[in-house]
Every structure is written in structure tokens, then in C-alpha cells.
N, C-alpha and C positions, 0 to 999 in steps of 0.2 A: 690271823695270817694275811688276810686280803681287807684292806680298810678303806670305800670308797664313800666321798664325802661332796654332798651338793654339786652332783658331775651333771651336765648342760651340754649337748652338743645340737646344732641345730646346719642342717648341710641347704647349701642355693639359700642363704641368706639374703634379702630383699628382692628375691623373684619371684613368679608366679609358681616354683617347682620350691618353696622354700618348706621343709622339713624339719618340727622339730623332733628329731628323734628323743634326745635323753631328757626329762624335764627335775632338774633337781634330786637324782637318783644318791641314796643313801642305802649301802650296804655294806656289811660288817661280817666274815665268814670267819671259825674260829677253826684253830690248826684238827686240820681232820675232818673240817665240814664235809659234805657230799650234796651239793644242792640242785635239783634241777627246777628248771626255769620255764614255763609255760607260760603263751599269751597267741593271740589273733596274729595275722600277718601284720607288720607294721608297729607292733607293741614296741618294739626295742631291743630285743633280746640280743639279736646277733648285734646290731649297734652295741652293743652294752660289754657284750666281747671282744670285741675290734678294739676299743677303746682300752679296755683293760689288756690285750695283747698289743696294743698301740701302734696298730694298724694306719690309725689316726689319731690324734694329738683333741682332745677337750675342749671345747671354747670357754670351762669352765669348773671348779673344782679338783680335785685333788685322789690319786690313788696310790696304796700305799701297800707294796708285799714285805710283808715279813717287817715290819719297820721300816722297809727302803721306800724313798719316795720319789716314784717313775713317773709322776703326770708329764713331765717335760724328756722322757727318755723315749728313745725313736725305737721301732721295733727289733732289729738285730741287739739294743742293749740287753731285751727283758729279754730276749730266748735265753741265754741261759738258766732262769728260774720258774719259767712258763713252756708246759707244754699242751701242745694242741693238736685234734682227730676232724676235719671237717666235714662236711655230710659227700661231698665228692669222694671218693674212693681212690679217683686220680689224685689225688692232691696229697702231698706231706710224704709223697717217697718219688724215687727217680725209679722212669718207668725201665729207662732202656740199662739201669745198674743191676748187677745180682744183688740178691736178698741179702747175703754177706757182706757187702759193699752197701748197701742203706742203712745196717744197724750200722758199720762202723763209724758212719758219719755221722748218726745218732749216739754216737756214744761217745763222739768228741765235742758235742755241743758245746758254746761256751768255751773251747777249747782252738787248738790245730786243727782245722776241718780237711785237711785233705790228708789222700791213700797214698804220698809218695814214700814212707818208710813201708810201705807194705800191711797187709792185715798178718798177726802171730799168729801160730797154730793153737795157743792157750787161745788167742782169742775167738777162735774160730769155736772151739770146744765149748766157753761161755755164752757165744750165743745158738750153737746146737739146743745145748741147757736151756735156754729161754725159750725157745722157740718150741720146744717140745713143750711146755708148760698151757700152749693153745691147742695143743691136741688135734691137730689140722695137715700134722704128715710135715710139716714144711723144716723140721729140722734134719730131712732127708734130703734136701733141696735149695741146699746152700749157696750153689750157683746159676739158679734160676734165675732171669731179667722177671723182674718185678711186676712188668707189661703184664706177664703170659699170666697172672694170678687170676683168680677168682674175686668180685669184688667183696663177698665177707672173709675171705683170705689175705687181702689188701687193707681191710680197716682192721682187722685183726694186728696185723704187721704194723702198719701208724698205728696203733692203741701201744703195742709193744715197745715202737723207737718212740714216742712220747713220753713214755715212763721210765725209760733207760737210765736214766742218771736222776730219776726221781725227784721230778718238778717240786717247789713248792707252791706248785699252783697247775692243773690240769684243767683245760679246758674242751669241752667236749660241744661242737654245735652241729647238733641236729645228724652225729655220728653214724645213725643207723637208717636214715627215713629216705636213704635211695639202696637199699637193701631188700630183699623179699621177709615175710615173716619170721619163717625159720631161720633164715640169716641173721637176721636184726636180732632174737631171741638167742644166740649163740652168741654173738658181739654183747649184750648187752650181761650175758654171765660173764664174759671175764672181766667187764669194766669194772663189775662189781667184785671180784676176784681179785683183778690188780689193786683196786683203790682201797679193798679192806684191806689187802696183807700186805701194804706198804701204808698204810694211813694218808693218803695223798686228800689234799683240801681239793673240793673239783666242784666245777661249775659245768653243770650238763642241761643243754638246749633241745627241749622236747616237744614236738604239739602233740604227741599222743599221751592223752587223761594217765591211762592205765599204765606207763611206763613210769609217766611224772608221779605217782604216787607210790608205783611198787619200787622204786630204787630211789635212796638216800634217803637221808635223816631229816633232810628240810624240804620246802617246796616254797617257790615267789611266786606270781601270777605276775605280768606285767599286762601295761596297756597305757597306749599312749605317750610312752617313754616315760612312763613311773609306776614303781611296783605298789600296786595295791592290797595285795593280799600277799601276807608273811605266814607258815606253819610250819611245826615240826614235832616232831616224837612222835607219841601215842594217839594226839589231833590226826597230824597228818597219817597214820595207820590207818585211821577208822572212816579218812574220807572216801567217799566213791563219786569216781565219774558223774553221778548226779550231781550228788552235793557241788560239784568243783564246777561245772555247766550253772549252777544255778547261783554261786559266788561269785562268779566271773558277770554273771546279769545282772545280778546286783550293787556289784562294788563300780561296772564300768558303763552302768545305766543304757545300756543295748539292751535288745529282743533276743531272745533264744535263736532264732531261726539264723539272723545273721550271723551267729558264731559257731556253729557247726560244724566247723571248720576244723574246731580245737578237739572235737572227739576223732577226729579221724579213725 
């Protein structure tokens, strides 16, 4: 589903702030992956989504959804095929629209994006239906501004208009890590909810060990703008937060102490 091939970005080329984020990154995600993605601050990660949401344009290499080949498509092309939940809770819904009025604009992605035909009363009823499926009271509250939410109420709702018309490619970064536990822990059951019973390929951006191993079928490590470490299946079941602290110090030759960071 997602085919990314010797991708190279490097930002402030020839300044003293010169960065190279992506160093020859190769990755291949097959239709229905679930992968999340852990590394240090700095690793790449969220580089690595941007790029693939095409936020910003490659200095080099090649990405490929579903067969189509986007490395030169701006980012209003790929939204139609790509959806995304960011770690801000502000972000990916209009604060001052009702709830009814955010999915519908998520549900014309790709499409007519404005309310001047008006929303239908079928449609209204379709996304009651959806919305009760988060178990959060909010298909009682259809004409709520978005603002007044709760912020695991708000990434609940962007998890929802993400999926609406069922990306073939879902990108998750760092979706739950300005949430409280309990929040993050209720966000993170229906990501895994929607993504099973829609089979949606998804790339989710984690620094926490224990998150990055109990959801999805694969795990990457990055670091330094190139993945080091690739697992999945029954590997990735059996790792623990040790193991993944002490693969991380061996494969990116740092001290335990300076990466700390990653068990959060």
C-alpha cells in the first residue's frame, strides 16, 4: 500500500542550522499494515510523515500509495487518500463549526467541500451512527462548536473524520502524548477499533515503549533519519520496554541514560 524508496530530506542546507532529517529511508507497508514508529527526539519520525503527507516535497527519492506516485504531488493532492490525527487536539477540526458541520467536511474530502447545499437529515442520522460508536455521549450533541470539547473528545472526533471515507493510508503522530493517561488509554482503544474493522494501513508516531509495542503488527525504531531497527509478529509480542531501551543502545551506539527520553 505505501512504497517509500531512498527518501533524503535535509532542511537549512549549507548553514550552520543544516539538518539532515531523512537519510535514505526505505520502507514498504503492506495493505492493512499497523505500524508504529519510535525513536529519540530528532530521529525522523514526524519528518518522515510530513513527507509522506507532503507537507514538504523530498530532496530525494520516491513515494508511492496504492501504486500512485505522489513524490511531486503538493499536499491538498494526497488528502484525498491520506488521513491524519495530530498530537495538538486543536488541530484537524474547526473549533468555532458544530460537530455536524466538521464531519460533513470530512466526509466530502476529496470532494465539494463546502455546506452551501446544506447537511440531510440521512446525513445527520449517519453521523449520530458514527459517533455513538466512541461511546463519549457526543451523538447527543450534534450541534456543539467543537471549541467547547474535551481534548480526548476532540482527538476522538479527528480519529473519526480521519477515517470517514476510509484513507488508504492513516497517519497517526504522536495522537495521544498531549492527553492525560486515561485519555490517551481510551483514544488509543478505538484507534485500534477503527483500524481493525476497517483494515486501514496506518503509520502511528509513538515515544512511549509500551504503547509502541502493545498496538500493531510491526514496530521501526528510527534514529538519525534512518530506521534501524524493523520487527513484527510474535518478535515484536514478546519485546519488552527493556529489550527495546537496550536495541535502541545498541543499534544507534548512544548510552542508556541519554535516551530516557524514549520510556517516557
Amino acid at each position: 500500500m505505501l512504497e517509500i524508496q531512498n527518501l533524503w530530506k535535509t532542511f537549512n542546507p549549507g548553514t550552520v542550522n543544516e539538518k539532515a532529517a531523512l537519510q535514505g529511508v526505505n520502507l514498504t507497508l503492506n495493505d492493512g499494515d499497523f505500524v508504529t514508529v519510535i525513536g529519540s527526539n530528532g530521529a525522523g519520525k514526524s519528518t518522515l510523515l510530513n513527507a509522506v503527507a507532503g507537507v514538504f516535497l523530498a530532496d530525494q527519492g520516491s513515494i508511492r500509495l496504492d501504486g500512485m506516485d505522489m513524490t511531486s504531488l503538493p499536499e491538498h493532492r494526497r488528502a484525498s487518500g491520506i488521513g491524519r490525527v495530530f498530537q495538538d487536539p486543536m488541530m484537524g477540526t474547526a473549533a468555532t463549526m458544530q460537530i455536524v458541520e466538521n464531519l460533513a467536511l470530512a466526509a466530502r474530502r476529496g470532494q465539494f467541500r463546502g455546506l452551501r447545499r446544506g447537511i440531510t437529515r440521512q446525513e445527520k442520522e449517519q453521523y449520530r451512527e458514527q459517533l455513538r460508536t466512541l461511546e463519549l455521549g457526543l451523538e447527543d450533541r450534534l450541534t456543539t462548536k467543537v471549541g467547547l470539547l474535551s481534548g480526548g473528545q476532540r482527538q476522538a472526533l479527528t480519529l473519526l473524520m480521519a477515517t470517514l471515507r476510509r484513507p488508504k493510508l492513516l497517519l497517526l503522530d504522536e495522537h495521544t502524548a498531549a492527553l492525560d493517561p486515561a485519555t490517551a488509554a481510551k483514544v488509543l482503544s478505538l484507534t485500534d477499533k477503527i483500524v481493525s474493522e476497517h483494515s486501514l494501513t496506518t503509520l502511528m508516531i509513538t515515544h512511549n515503549m509500551k504503547d509502541a509495542i502493545a498496538h500493531g503488527n510491526r514496530l521501526i525504531m528510527m534514529n538519525e533519519g534512518k530506521i534501524i531497527f524493523d520487527v513484527a509478529g510474535e518478535e515484536k509480542a514478546n519485546l519488552t520496554k527493556a529489550d527495546l531501551l537496550q536495541k535502541f543502545a545498541d543499534l544507534s551506539g548512544g548510552g542508556l541514560e541519554s535516551d530516557r527520553m524514549l520510556l517516557n
